[in-house]
C-alpha positions as a Python dict, from the first residue, in 0.01 Angstrom:
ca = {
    (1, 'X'): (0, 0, 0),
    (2, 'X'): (237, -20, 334),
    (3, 'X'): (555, 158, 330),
    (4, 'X'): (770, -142, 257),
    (5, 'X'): (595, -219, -52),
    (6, 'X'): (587, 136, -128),
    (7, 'X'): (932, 258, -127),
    (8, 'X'): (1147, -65, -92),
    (9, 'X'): (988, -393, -288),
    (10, 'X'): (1297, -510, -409),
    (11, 'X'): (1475, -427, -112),
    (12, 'X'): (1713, -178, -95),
    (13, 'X'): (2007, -25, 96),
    (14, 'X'): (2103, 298, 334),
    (15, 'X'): (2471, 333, 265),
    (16, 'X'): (2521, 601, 533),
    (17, 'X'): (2424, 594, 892),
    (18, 'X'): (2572, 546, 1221),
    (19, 'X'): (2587, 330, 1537),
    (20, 'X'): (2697, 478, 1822),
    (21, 'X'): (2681, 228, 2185),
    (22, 'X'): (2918, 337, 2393),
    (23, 'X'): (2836, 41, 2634),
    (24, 'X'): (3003, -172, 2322),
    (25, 'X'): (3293, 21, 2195),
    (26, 'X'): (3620, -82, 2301),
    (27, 'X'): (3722, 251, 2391),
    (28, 'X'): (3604, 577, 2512),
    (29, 'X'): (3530, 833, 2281),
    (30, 'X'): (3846, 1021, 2174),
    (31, 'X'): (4021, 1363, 2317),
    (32, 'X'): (3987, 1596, 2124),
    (33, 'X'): (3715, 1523, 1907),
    (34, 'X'): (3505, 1725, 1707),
    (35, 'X'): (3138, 1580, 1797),
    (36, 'X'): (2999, 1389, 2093),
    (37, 'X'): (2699, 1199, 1990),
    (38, 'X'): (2451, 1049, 2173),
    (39, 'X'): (2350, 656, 2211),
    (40, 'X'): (2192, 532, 1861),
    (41, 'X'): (2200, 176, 1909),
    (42, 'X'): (2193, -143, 1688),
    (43, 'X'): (1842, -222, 1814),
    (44, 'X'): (1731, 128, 1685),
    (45, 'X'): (1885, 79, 1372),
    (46, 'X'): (1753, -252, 1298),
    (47, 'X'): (1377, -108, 1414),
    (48, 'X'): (1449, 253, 1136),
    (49, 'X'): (1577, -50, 874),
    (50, 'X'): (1213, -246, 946),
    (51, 'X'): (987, 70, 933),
    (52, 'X'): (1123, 125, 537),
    (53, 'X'): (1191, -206, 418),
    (54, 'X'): (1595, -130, 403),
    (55, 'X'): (1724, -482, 378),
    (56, 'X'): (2159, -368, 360),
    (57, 'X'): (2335, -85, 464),
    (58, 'X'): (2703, 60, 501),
    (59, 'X'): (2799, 130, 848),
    (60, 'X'): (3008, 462, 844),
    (61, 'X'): (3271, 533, 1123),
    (62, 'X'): (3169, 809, 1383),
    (63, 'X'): (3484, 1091, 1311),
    (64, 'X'): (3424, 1094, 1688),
    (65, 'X'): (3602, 754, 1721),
    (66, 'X'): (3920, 838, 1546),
    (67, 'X'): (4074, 592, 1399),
    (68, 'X'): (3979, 302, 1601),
    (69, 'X'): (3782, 40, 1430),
    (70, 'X'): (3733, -221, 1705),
    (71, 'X'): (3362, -114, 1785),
    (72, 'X'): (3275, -100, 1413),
    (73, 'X'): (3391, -444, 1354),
    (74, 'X'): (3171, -548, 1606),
    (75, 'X'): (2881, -351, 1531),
    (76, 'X'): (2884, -516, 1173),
    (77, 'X'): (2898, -869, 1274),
    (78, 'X'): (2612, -747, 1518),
    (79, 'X'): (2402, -667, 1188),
    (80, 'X'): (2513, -988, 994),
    (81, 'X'): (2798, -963, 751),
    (82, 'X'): (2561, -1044, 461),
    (83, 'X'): (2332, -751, 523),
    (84, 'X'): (2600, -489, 654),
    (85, 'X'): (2926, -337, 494),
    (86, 'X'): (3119, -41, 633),
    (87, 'X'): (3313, 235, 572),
    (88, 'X'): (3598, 277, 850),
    (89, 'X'): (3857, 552, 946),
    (90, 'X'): (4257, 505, 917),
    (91, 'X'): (4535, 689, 1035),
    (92, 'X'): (4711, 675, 700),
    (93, 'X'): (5106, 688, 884),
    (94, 'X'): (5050, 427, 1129),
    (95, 'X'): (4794, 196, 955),
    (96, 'X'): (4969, -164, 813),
    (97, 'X'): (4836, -394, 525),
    (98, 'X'): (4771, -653, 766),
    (99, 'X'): (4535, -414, 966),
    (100, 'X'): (4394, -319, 591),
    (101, 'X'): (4329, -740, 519),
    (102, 'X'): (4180, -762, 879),
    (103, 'X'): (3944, -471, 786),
    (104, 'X'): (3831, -607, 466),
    (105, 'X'): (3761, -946, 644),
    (106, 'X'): (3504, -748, 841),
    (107, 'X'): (3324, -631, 585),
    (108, 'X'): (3496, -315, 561),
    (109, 'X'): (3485, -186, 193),
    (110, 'X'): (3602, 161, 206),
    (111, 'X'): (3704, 442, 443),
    (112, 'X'): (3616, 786, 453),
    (113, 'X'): (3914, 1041, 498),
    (114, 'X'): (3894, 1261, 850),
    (115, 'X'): (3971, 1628, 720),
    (116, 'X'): (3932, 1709, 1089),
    (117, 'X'): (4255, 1559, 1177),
    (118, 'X'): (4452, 1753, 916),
    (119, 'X'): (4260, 2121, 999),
    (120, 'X'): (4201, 2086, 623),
    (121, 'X'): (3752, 2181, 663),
    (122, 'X'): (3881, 2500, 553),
    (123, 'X'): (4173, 2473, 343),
    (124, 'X'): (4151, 2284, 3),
    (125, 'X'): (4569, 2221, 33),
    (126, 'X'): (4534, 2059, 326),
    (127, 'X'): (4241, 1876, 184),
    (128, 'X'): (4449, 1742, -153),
    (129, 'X'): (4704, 1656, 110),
    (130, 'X'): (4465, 1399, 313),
    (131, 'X'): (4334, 1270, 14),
    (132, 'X'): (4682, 1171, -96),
    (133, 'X'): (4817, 1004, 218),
    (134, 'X'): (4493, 811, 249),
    (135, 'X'): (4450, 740, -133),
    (136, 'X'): (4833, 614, -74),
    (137, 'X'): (4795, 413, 232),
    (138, 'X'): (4475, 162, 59),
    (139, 'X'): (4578, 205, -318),
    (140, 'X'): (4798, -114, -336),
    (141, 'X'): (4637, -345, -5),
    (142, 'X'): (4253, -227, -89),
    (143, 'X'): (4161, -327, -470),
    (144, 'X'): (3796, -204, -547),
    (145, 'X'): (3796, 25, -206),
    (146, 'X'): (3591, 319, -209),
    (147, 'X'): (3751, 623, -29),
    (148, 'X'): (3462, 913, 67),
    (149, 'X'): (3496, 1246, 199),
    (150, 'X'): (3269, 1562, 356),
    (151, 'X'): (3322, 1904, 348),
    (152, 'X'): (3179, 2214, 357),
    (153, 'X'): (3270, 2424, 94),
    (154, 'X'): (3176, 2328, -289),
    (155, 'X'): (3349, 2592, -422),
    (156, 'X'): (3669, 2381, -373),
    (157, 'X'): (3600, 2126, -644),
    (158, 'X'): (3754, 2400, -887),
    (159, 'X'): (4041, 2294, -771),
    (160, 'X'): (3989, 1897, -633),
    (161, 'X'): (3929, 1816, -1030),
    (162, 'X'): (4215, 1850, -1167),
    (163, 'X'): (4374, 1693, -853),
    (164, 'X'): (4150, 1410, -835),
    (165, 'X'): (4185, 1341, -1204),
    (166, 'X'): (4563, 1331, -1188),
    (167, 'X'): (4626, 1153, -859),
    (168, 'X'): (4293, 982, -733),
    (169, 'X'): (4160, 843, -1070),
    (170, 'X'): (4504, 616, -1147),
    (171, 'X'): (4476, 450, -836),
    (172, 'X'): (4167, 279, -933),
    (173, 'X'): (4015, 432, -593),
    (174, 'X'): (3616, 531, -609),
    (175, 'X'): (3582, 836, -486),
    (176, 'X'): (3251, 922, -287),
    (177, 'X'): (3127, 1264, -180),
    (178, 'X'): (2870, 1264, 96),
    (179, 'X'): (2533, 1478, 157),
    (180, 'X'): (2460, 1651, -193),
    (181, 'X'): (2838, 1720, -213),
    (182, 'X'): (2734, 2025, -4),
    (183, 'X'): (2516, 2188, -328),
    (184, 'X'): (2250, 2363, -204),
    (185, 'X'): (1885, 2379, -306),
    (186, 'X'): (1726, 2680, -406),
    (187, 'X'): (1614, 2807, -48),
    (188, 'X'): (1988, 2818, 78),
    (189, 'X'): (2154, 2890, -276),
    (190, 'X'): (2175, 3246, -384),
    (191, 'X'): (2249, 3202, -767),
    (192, 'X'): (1915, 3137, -1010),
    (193, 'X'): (1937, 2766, -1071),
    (194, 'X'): (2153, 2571, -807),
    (195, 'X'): (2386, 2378, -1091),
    (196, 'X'): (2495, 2715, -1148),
    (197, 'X'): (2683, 2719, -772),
    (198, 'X'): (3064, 2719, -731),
    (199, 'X'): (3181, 2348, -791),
    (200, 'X'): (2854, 2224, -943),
    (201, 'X'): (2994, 2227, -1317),
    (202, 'X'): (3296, 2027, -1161),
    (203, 'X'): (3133, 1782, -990),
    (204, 'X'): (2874, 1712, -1232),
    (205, 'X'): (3156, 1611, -1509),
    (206, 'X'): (3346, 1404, -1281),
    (207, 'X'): (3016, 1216, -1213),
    (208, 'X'): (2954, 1161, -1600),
    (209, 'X'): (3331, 1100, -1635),
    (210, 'X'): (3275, 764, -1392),
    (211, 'X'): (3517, 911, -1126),
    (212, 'X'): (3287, 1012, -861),
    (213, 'X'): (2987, 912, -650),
    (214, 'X'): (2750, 1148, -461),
    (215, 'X'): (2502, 1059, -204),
    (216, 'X'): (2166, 1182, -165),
    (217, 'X'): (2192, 1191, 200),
    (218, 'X'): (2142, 1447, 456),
    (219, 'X'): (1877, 1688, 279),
    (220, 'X'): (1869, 1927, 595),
    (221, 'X'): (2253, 2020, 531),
    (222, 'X'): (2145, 2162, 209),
    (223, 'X'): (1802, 2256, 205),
    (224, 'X'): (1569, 2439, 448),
    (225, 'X'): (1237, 2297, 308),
    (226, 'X'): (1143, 2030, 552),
    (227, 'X'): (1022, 1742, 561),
    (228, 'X'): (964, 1717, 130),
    (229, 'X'): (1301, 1898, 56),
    (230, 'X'): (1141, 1993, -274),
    (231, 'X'): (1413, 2270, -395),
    (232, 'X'): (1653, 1965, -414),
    (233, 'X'): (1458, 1830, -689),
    (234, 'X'): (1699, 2010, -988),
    (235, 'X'): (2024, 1871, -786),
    (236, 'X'): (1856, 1518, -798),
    (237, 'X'): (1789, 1522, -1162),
    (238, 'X'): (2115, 1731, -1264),
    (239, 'X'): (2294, 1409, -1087),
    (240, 'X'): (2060, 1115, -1272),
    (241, 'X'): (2107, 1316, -1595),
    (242, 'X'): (2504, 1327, -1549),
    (243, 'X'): (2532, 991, -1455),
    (244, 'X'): (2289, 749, -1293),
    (245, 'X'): (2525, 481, -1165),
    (246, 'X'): (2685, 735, -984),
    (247, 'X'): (2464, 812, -736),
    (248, 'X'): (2367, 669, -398),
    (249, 'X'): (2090, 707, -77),
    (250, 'X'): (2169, 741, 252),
    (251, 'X'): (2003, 820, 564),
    (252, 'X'): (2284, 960, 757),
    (253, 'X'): (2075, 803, 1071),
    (254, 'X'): (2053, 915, 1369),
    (255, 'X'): (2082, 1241, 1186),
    (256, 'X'): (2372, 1401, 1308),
    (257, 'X'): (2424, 1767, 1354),
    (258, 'X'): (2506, 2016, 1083),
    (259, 'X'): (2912, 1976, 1034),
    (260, 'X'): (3086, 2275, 1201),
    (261, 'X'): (3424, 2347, 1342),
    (262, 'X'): (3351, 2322, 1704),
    (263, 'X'): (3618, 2416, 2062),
    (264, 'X'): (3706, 2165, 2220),
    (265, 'X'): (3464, 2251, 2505),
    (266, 'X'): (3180, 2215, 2233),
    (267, 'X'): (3307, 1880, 2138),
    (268, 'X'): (3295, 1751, 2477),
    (269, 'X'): (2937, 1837, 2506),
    (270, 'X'): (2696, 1600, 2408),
    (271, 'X'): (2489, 1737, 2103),
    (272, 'X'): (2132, 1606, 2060),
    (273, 'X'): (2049, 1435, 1693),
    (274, 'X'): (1778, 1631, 1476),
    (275, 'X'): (1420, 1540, 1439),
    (276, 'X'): (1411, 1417, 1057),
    (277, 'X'): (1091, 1310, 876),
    (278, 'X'): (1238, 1011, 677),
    (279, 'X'): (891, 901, 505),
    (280, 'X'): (828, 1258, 397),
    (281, 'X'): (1159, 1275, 274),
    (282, 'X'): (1166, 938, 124),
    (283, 'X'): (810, 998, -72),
    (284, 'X'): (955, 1305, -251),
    (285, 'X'): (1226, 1149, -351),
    (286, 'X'): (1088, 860, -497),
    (287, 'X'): (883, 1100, -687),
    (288, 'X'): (1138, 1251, -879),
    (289, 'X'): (1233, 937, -1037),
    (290, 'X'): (1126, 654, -1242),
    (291, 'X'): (1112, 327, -1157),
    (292, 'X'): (1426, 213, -1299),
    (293, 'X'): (1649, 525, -1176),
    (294, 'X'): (1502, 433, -821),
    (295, 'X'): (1599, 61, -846),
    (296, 'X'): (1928, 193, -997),
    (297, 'X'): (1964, 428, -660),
    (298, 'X'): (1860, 235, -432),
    (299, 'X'): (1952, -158, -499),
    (300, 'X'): (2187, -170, -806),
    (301, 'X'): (2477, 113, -742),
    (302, 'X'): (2515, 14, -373),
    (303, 'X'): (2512, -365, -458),
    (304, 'X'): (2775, -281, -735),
    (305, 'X'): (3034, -56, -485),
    (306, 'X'): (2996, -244, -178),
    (307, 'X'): (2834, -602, -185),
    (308, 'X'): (3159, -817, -325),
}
């Protein structure tokens, strides 16, 4: 059996990776900035999509372009609007509904909130506070929008729960956590089962509640067991078993670095992607499910927040 027919024989989608070709963005990258990324092109893209079988995927905005979307409308039409949706970046004080419409016209379905810009990585305030202005700025222009968000300390949903239930959930706004929510497997967790972490109990109920998605993206942020990742195995399930229409796959190609609070000089510098083992990866995971939870993962939840 070849990997296509393997993993991906009714298709499916990566609903997190990036493109970065400076040679086609409108605009240099951003000062300051918190990453510089090398070149990861469309054509390199399009060639990881092949290897798989991914037929769709969600183009997320590179932090590292701010809030400019020009490039990313470009790089979607580059991938064909009926294969490709994004997620983009706003400035939630300056952005306009007609800049929101134009957006959505490109295949933009969502953005993803930059807790760079507000200094919030480390403060869950700060972080309530740029979930409200954006949640604000797309709730009335945006209808069915997803709005997703990264950070690095899980032991903050304690406190996002109550928050999100009383001023994200009304909106009608999907919320979407990226990389495992940040939960840890077993060889970076220090408790004796890893849904027993700081946050896990939260996130878990707001996934069986409906009011949040989590991808399963990233497995080197959370796990040290490369390339099968197979201490993430009791996150996996703890998600299907809360709520398998919550949950989603991606990538995060080209595999950017671990997210860290860098200096501005270390932000100018370019940082090199890792060296991932997607098949590995890939094989495991498919292992941990059934046939219908991996068609549910991979083809039905994706089609269901982003294909309309």
């Amino acid at each position: 059996m070849d990997v296509v027919s393997e993993l991906f024989p009714n298709g499916g989608w990566d609903v997190h990776h990036h493109i970065v070709d400076r040679t086609r963005a409108l605009r240099i990258l951003p000062n300051p900035r918190h990453l510089t990324p090398p070149p990861a092109t469309i054509d390199q893209f399009v060639a990881f999509k092949k290897k798989f079988g991914i037929t769709k995927s969600v183009l997320t905005h590179g932090l590292s372009y701010g809030s400019d979307c020009s490039s990313l409308r470009g790089f979607v039409a580059d991938l064909g609007a009926g294969n490709s949706k994004a997620i983009g970046v706003i400035d939630p004080d300056t952005v306009t509904p007609e800049e929101l419409r134009d957006m959505h016209r490109a295949g933009i379905r969502g953005i993803r909130v930059n807790l760079y810009k507000y200094g919030a990585m480390h403060d869950v305030e700060l972080q309530k506070a740029a979930l409200r202005a954006h949640a604000r700025a797309i709730q009335n222009d945006c209808p069915g929008w997803s709005m997703a968000f990264t950070h690095t300390h899980p032991e903050f949903w304690v406190k996002l729960k109550p928050f999100i239930e009383r001023e994200i959930v009304p909106t009608g706004i999907r919320l979407v956590t990226d990389h495992f929510a940040l939960l840890k497997g077993s060889s970076m967790a220090s408790v004796e089962h890893v849904t027993q972490q700081p946050g896990s109990q939260e996130i878990i109920e707001l996934m069986r509640a409906g009011h949040l998605y989590v991808k399963i993206s990233a497995p080197y942020r959370v796990s040290t067991q490369a390339p099968e990742y197979e201490d993430l195995k009791p996150l996996v399930r703890a998600f299907f078993d809360a709520n398998p229409q919550r949950v989603l796959w991606g990538s995060d190609w080209p595999h950017t670095p671990l997210m860290k609070v860098r200096t501005p000089e270390e932000a100018l510098k370019e940082t090199p992607y890792l060296n991932v083992d997607d098949l590995a990866w890939l094989r495991s995971l498919r292992s941990w499910l059934s046939d219908e939870e991996w068609n549910t993962l991979m083809v039905a939840n994706p089609t269901a927040l982003y294909d309309w």
